[in-house]
N, C-alpha and C positions, 0 to 999 in steps of 0.2 A: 501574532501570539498575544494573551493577553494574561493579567495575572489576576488570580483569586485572593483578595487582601484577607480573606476569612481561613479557607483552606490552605492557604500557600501552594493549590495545585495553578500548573502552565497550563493553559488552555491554545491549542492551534486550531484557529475559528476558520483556517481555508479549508474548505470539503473538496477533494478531485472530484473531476469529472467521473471517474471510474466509481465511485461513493455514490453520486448524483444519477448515475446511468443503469445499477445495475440491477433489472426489474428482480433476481431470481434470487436475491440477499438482503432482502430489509431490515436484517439485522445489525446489517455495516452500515443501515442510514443514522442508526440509532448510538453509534459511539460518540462518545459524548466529548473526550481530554484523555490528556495527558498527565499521569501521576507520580510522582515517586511516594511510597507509605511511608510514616510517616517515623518508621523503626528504619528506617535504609538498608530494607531486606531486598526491595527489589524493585527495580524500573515498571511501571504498570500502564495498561489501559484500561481508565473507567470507563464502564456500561452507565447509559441512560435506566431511567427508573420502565422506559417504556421496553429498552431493552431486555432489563432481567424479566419482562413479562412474555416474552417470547421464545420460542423453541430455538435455546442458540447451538444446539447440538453439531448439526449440520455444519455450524462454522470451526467453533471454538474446540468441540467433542468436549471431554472433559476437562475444559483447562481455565472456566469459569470460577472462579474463587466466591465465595459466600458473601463477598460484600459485591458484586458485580465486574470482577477487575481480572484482565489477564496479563500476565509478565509479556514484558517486550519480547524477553526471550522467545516465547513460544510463541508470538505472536507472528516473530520473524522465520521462524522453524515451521509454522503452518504454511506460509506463503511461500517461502521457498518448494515444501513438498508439491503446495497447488501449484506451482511454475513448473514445476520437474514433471509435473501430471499433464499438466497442459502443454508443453513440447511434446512428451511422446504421442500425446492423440494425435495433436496437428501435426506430426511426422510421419506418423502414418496416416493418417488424409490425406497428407501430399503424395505420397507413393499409389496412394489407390486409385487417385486423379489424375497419376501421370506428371506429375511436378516433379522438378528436379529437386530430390532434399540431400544433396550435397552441400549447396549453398546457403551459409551463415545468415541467419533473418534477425533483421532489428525490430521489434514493435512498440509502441508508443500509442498512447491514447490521446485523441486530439481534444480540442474544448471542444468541443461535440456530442463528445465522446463516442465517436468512429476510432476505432484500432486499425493503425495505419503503418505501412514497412516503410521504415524510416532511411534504412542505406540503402546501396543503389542495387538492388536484386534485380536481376534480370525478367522477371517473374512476381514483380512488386503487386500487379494488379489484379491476376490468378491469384494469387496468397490472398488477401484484401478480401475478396469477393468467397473465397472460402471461407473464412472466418466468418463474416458476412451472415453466411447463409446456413452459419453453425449457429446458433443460439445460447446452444450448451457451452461450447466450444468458445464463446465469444466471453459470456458470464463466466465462467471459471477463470480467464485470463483478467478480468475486470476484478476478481475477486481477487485473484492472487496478487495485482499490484497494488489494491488499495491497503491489504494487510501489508505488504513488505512499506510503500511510503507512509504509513502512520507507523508501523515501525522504527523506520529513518528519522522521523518526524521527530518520535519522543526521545530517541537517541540525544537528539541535539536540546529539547527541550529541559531535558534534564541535567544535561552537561550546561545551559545558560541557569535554569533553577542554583543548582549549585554555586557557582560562579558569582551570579546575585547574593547567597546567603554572605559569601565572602568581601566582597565588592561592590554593591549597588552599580555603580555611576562606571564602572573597570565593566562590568557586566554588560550594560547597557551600550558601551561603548563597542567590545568588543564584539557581542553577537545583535548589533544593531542590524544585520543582512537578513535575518529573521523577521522581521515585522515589513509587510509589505511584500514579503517573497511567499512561495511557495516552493518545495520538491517534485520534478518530473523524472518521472522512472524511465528509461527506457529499456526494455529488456531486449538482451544478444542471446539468441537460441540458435544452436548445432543439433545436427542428430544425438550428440553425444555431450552434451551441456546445453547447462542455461545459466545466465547470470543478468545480472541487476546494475545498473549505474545514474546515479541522479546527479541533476544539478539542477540548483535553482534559479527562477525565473521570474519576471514580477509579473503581479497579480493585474 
């Protein structure tokens, strides 16, 4: 993480692999940091100057703000819906193919960025090789966790922001696990949930 002495915006300079990987969202290459404005209405992501010159409909719909910025809120409210969108397709792929979709799937994006079943499914390499050979199916999961960990990102970014206006040195001490880390997402999908759990990992 690093700080803007002009802005006093956090910037988190790690890109995931899911950010670096995903050919069908150019628009997620183009996020720039992490903001809070500067009235403390609300947690935000700024857009690059290349970003507001792109069609960000497709990602954002309308939740682009005039100066290039979207609330974390909704940032994390997108992603969640693209995770809930992307279990039901891959749940029904599995059905069509004769997979068992009883069984709870962990997925994870590797530095690769191959999307990989993370716990022990019996069926971990049939899934893999699904996805695989979904494209759509593959970038829509790529997209929904990159919006949910720069979510998570700014969550924390903002809560050290703060903490530094109060503390410097208290600040630095306490969310020192931030510089040199990154967040990995892993997501737990059911036929009937999806959910999200990170933890971080050094770089």
């Amino acid at each position: 993480m690093a700080i803007d002495p002009i802005t006093g915006h956090y910037y988190v300079p790690y890109v995931s692999p899911a950010l670096q990987t995903t050919s069908s969202d150019s628009a997620s290459a183009a996020l720039e940091g992490i903001a809070q404005d500067e009235e403390g209405d609300s947690d935000s992501v700024t857009l690059s100057t290349q970003a507001r010159g792109l069609d960000l409909n497709s990602l954002f719909a309308d939740k682009v703000g005039r100066n290039g910025t979207v609330s974390l809120e909704d940032l994390e409210a997108l992603g969640t819906q693209e995770l809930d969108s992307f279990k039901d397709s891959l749940f029904a792929l599995l059905k069509e193919n004769g997979i068992d979709p009883t069984q709870t799937i962990e997925l994870t994006i590797a530095s690769d960025g191959r999307i990989s079943v993370g716990n022990e499914n019996s069926q971990k390499v049939s899934i893999e090789e699904l996805i695989q050979g979904n494209p759509e199916l593959e970038d829509q999961f790529k997209k929904a966790m990159s919006m949910l960990t720069l979510a998570a990102e700014g969550k924390e970014a903002t809560e050290f922001q703060e903490a530094y206006k109060a503390n410097p040195d208290g600040a630095l001490s306490h969310y020192g696990y931030l510089f040199g880390t990154h967040l990995q997402g892993t997501a737990e999908l059911s036929d009937q949930s999806s959910a999200i759990a990170f933890q971080r990992v050094s770089e």
